[in-house]
C-alpha positions in Angstrom: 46.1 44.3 -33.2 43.3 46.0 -32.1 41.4 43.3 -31.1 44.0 41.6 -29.7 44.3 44.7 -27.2 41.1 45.1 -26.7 40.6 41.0 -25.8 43.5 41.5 -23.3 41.9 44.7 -21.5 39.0 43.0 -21.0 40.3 39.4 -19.5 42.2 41.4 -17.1 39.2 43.5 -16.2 37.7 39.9 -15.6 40.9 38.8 -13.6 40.5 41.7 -11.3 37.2 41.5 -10.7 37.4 37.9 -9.6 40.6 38.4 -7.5 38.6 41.2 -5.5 36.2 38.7 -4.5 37.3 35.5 -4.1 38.6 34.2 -0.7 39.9 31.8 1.0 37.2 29.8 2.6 36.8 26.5 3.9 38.4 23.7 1.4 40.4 23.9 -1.3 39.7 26.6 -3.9 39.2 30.4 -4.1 35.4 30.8 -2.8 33.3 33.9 -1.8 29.9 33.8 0.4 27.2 36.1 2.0 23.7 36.8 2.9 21.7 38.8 0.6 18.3 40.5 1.7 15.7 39.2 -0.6 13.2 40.8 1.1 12.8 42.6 4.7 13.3 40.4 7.6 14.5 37.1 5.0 18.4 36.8 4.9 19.1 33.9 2.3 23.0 32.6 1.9 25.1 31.7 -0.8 28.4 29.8 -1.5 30.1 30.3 -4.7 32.9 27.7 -5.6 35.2 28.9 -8.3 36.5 25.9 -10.4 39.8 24.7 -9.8 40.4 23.7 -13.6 42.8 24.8 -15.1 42.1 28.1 -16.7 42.7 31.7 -17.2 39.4 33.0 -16.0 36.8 31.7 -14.4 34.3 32.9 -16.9 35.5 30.5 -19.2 33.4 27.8 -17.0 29.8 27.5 -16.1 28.1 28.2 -13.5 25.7 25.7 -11.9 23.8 26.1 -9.0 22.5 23.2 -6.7 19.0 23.9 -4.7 19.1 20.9 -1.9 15.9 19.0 -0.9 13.3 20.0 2.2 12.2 22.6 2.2 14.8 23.0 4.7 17.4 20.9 3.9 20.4 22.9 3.4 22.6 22.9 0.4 25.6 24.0 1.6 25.8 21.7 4.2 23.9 18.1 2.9 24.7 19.1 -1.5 27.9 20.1 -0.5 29.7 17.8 1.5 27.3 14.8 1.0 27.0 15.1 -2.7 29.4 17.2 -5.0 31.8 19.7 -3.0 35.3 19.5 -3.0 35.5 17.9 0.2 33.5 15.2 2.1 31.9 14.8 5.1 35.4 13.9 6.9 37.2 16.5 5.2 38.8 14.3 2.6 39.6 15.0 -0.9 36.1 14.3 -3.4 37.5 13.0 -6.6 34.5 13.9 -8.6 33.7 17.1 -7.2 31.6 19.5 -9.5 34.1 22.1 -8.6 37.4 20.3 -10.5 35.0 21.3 -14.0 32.9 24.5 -13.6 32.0 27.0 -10.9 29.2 26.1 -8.2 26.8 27.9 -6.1 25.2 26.8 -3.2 21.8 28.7 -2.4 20.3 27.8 1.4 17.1 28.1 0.1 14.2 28.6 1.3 15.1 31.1 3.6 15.3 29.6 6.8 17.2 26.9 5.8 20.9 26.0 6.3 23.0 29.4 7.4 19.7 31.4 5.7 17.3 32.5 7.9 15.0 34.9 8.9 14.4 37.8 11.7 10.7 36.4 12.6 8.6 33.4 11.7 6.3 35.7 9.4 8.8 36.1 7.1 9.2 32.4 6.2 8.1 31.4 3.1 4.4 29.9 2.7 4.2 28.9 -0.8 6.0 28.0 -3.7 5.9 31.3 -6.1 6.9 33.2 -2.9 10.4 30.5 -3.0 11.0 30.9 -6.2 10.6 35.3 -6.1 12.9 34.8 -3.2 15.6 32.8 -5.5 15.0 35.6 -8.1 15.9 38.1 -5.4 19.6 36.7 -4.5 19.9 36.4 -8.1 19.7 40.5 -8.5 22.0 40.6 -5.1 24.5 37.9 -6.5 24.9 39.6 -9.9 25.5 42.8 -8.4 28.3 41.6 -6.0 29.5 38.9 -9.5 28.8 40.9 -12.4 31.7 39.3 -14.7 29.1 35.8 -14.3 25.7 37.5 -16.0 27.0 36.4 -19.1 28.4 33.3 -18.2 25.9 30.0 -18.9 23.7 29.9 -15.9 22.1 25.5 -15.1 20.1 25.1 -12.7 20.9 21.7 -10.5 18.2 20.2 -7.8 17.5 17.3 -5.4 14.1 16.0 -4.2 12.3 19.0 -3.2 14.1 21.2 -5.4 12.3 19.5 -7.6 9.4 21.9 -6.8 11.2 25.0 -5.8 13.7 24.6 -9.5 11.1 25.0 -12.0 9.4 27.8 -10.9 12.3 29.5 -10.2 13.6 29.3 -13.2 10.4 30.1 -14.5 10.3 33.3 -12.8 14.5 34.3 -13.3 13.5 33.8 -17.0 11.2 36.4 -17.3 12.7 38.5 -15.2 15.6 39.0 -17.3 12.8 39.1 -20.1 11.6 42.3 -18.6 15.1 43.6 -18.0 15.7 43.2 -14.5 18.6 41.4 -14.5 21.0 39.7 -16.9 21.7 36.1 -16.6 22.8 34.1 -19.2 20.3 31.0 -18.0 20.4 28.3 -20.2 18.8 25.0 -18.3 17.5 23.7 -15.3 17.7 19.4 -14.3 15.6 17.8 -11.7 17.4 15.2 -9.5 14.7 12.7 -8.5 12.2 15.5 -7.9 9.0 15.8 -5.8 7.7 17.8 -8.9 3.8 15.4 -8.3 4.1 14.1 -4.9 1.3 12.2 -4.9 3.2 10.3 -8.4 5.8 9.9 -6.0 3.5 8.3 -3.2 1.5 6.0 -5.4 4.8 4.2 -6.7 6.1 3.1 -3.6 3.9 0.4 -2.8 4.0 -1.3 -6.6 7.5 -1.1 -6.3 8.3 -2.9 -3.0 6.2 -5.2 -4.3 8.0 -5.3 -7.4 11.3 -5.8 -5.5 10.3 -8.0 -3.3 10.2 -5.6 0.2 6.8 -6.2 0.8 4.1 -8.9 0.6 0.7 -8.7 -0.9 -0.4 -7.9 2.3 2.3 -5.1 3.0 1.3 -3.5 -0.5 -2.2 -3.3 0.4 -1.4 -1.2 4.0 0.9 0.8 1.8 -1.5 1.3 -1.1 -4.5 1.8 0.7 -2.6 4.6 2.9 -1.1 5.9 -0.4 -4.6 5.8 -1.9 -5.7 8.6 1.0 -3.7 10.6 0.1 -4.5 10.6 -3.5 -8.0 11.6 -2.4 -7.3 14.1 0.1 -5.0 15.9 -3.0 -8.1 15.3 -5.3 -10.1 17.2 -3.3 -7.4 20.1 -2.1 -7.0 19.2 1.2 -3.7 20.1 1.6 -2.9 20.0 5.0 -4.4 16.9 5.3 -2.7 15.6 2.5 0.7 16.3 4.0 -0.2 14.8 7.4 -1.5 11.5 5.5 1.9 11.6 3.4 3.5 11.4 6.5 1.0 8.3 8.5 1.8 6.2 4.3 4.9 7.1 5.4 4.5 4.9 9.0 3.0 2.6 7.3 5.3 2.0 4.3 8.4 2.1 7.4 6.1 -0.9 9.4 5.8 -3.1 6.3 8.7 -2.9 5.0 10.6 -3.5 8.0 13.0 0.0 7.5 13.5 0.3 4.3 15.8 3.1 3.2 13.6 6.0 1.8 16.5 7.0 -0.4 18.3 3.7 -1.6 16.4 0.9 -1.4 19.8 -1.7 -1.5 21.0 0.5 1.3 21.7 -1.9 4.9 19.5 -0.5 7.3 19.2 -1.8 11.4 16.5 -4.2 11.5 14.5 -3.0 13.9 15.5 1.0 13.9 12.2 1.1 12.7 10.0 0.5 14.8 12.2 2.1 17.2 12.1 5.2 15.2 8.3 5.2 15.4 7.8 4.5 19.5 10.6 7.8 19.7 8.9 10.0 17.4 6.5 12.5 18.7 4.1 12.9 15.9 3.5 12.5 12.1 5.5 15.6 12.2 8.7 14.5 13.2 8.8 11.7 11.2 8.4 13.9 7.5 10.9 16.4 9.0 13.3 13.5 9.4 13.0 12.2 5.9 12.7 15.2 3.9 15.5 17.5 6.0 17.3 15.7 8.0 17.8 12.9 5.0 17.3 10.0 7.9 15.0 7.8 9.0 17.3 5.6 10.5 17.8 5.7 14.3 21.9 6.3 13.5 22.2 10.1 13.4 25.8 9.9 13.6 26.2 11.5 10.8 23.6 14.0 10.8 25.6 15.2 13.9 28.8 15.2 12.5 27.5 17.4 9.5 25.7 20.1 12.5 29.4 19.9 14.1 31.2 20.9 11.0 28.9 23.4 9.9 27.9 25.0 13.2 31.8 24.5 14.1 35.0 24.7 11.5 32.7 26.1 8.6 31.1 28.7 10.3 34.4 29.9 12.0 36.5 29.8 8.7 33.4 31.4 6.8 33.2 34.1 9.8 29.3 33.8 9.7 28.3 36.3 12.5 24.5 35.6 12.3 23.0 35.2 15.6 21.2 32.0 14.0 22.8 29.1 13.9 23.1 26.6 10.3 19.8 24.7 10.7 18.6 26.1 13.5 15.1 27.4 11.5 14.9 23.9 9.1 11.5 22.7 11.3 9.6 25.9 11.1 10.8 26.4 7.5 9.5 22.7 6.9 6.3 23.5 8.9 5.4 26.5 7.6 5.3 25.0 4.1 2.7 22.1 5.0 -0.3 23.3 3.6 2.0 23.9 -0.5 4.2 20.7 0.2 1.9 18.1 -1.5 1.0 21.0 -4.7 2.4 19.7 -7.8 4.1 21.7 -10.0 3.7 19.7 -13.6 2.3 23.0 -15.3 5.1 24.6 -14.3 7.5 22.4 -16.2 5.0 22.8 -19.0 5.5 26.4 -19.1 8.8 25.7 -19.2 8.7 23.9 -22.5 6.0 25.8 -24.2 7.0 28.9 -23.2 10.7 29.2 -22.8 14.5 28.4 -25.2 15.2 26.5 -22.0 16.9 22.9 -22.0 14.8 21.1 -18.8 15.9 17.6 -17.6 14.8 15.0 -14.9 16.9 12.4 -14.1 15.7 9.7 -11.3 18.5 6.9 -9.6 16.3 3.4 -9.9 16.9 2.4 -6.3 15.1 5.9 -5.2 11.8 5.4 -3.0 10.9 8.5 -2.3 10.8 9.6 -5.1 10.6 6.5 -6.9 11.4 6.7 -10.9 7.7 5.0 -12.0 6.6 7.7 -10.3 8.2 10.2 -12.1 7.5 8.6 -15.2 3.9 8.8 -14.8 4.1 13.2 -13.9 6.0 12.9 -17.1 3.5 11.1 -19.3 0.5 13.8 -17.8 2.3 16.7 -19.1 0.8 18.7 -22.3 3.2 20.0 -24.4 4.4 20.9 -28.0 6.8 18.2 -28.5 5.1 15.3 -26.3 4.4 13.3 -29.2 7.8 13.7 -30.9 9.1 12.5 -27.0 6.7 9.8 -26.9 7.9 8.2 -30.2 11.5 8.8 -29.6 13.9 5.8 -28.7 15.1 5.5 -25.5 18.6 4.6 -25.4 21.8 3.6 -23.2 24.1 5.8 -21.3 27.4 4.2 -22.1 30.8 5.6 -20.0 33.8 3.8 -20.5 32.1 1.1 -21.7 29.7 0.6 -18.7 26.1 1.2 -19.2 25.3 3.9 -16.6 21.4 4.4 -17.1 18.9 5.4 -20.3 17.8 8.7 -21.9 15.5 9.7 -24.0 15.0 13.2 -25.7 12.4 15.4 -27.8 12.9 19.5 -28.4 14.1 20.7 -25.3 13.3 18.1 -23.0 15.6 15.2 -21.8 14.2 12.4 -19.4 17.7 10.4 -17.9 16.9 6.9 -15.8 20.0 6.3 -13.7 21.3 3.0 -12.9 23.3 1.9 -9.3 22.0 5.2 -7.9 19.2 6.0 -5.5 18.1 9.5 -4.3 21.5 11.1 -4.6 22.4 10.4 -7.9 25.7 12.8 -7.7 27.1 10.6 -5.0 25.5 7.4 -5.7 26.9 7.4 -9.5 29.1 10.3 -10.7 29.6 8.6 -13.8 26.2 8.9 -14.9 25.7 12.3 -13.1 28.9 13.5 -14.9 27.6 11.8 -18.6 24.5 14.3 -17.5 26.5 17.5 -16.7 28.4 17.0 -20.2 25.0 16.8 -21.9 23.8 20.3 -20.5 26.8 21.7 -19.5 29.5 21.0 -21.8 31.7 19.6 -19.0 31.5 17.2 -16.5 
């Protein structure tokens, strides 16, 4: 009987401290939101989504957090309402939300992204390590304010970028709680079509429009021998350089291919937005910020604007966001200021990751992705050293079937799981939810 009381005083402990927390936000759903200082000057946001399953406390759920694309790229705007939220862009009703099957948290990140941002330009974020020490930061402030989740399963979700940012992170949150400065309960972290090698990424897209037909010999010899530039320029550490040629294979790759979508390569596309996109741009500059924050290198923003309404309009008026900076209004110098880390890989991060940590780490890559195209992901994967690469090397790779329809491949050794994602380009949570789901089950227990 004991027990029993003892159970019951300690769910209603739980209950109470969720009730004095969660509010009524924007969308369906208790929610609760805020900046946290991470450091002086550098205000970074959050927005926590309890589930809306049906339980008795929200503890009994995970808790995932998604890290959006960039750097700049916000996740509470694009992850949310693009990808996995409750709601969509138009304000209707997402029936595969994330939401409907464990708690999420949206991080702007890095600061100066989304409704983060910072009191001067020196306090943006130059590198990754300084990112991921940032994330570590609003982790302390976000278990302070949440305590009841430090014990609840922590997975860490991310998109393109995040692909960089994620692993190091988790990284660093790992052995932070090692040394007893925080508790989290972390238990995984899965990379959504990640610019973990960028260069791996860059050296696939011209083989593959060739593959697919997009491009001519000749077209994947412009795109290769721009591609192959770059290479050299990150062989030799030249990163800014390396960034800016990114961004001219870019050009190139948009000239060949007549538009192409960067992000789904089956997606329709105007037929000549590109090279009006080109003749409108200013610089090199413009056109990376557009593809790698904006999401679009189409000349339709309609619905880059209609997300910058919403956010800057109903969300930020039902979230009461006082901030004298406006959602997005710092996503160029963010961007900017992270030129000279943004072609860095981080493989040796995700090798410390599986040498060194209990950690489950996944990648998953959506076949129709470009920018991040999956042979290019495959080939980061195959350079990596560690202790179980020969057990994932002779392990079968095998069919994702749900409901009887063959979503996509995995393939698995120790902790590691590598998931290739049919029908799906860059956005894999809205491209395919069925496969992204089959993925949250795998590391999350739900989905």
């Amino acid at each position: 009987m004991r027990v029993n009381l003892m159970y019951g005083a300690t769910l209603l402990i739980i209950c109470c401290v969720t009730a004095t927390t969660a509010k009524t936000g924007y969308g369906p759903g208790e929610q609760d939101w805020g900046h946290v200082d991470v450091r002086t000057g550098a205000h970074m946001f959050y927005w926590l989504y309890y589930t809306t399953a049906n339980v008795s406390a929200y503890t009994e759920r995970p808790l995932a957090i998604w890290l959006q694309g960039g750097p700049g790229a916000s996740s509470t705007g694009y992850g949310n309402f693009e990808e996995l939220g409750p709601l969509d862009l138009y304000g209707n009703y997402r029936n595969f939300t994330w939401v409907k099957e464990m708690n999420v948290l949206f991080i702007d990140n890095p600061v100066g992204s989304g409704f983060s941002y910072v009191d001067r330009s020196r306090y943006l974020t130059k590198t990754n390590n300084e990112i991921a020490l940032d994330l570590v930061s609003l982790m302390k402030g976000f278990y302070k304010r949440h305590p009841e989740f430090e014990t609840v399963p922590l997975h860490i979700f991310c998109e393109s970028y995040g692909g960089k940012m994620a692993p190091e992170f988790a990284l660093e949150l790992y052995y932070a709680v090692q040394r007893g400065e925080l508790r989290s309960n972390l238990t995984s972290v899965v990379l959504g079509d990640p610019w973990t090698s960028p260069i791996d990424s860059v050296l696939a897209w011209a083989p593959l429009l060739l593959q697919m037909g997009i491009v001519d010999q000749t077209g994947y010899e412009e795109i290769a021998a721009a591609a192959n530039k770059t290479a050299d320029l990150v062989n030799r550490e030249k990163w800014t350089q390396a960034t800016n040629q990114w961004g001219s294979t870019q050009a190139v790759l948009l000239r060949e291919s007549k538009g192409v979508d960067f992000y789904n390569i089956e997606k329709p596309t105007n037929a000549d937005s590109y090279s009006r996109l080109l003749l409108r741009t200013n610089n090199v500059q413009d056109l990376m910020y557009r593809t790698m924050v904006k999401y679009d290198v189409d000349i339709d923003e309609d619905r880059d604007q209609i997300l910058e309404d919403l956010m800057r309009g109903p969300v930020t008026e039902a979230l009461n966001i006082t901030s004298k900076v406006k959602w997005g209004a710092q996503s160029g110098i963010t961007f900017t200021r992270l030129g000279t880390d943004f072609m860095k890989p981080v493989i040796h991060i995700v090798e410390q990751l599986l040498n060194s940590t209990d950690l489950k780490v996944g990648v998953l890559s959506g076949h129709l992705d470009l920018i991040c195209a999956t042979p290019g992901t495959v080939n980061w994967i195959e350079k990596m050293q560690w202790n179980n690469k020969s057990d994932y090397e002779a392990a079968p790779r095998v069919g994702i079937n749900v409901d009887h329809i063959l979503e996509g491949y995995e393939k698995s050794a120790g902790n590691f799981t590598m998931f290739w994602v049919n029908r799906a380009g860059h956005m894999v949570p809205a491209d395919n939810p069925a496969g992204m789901s089959y993925i949250l089950r795998k590391f999350t227990n739900f989905g």
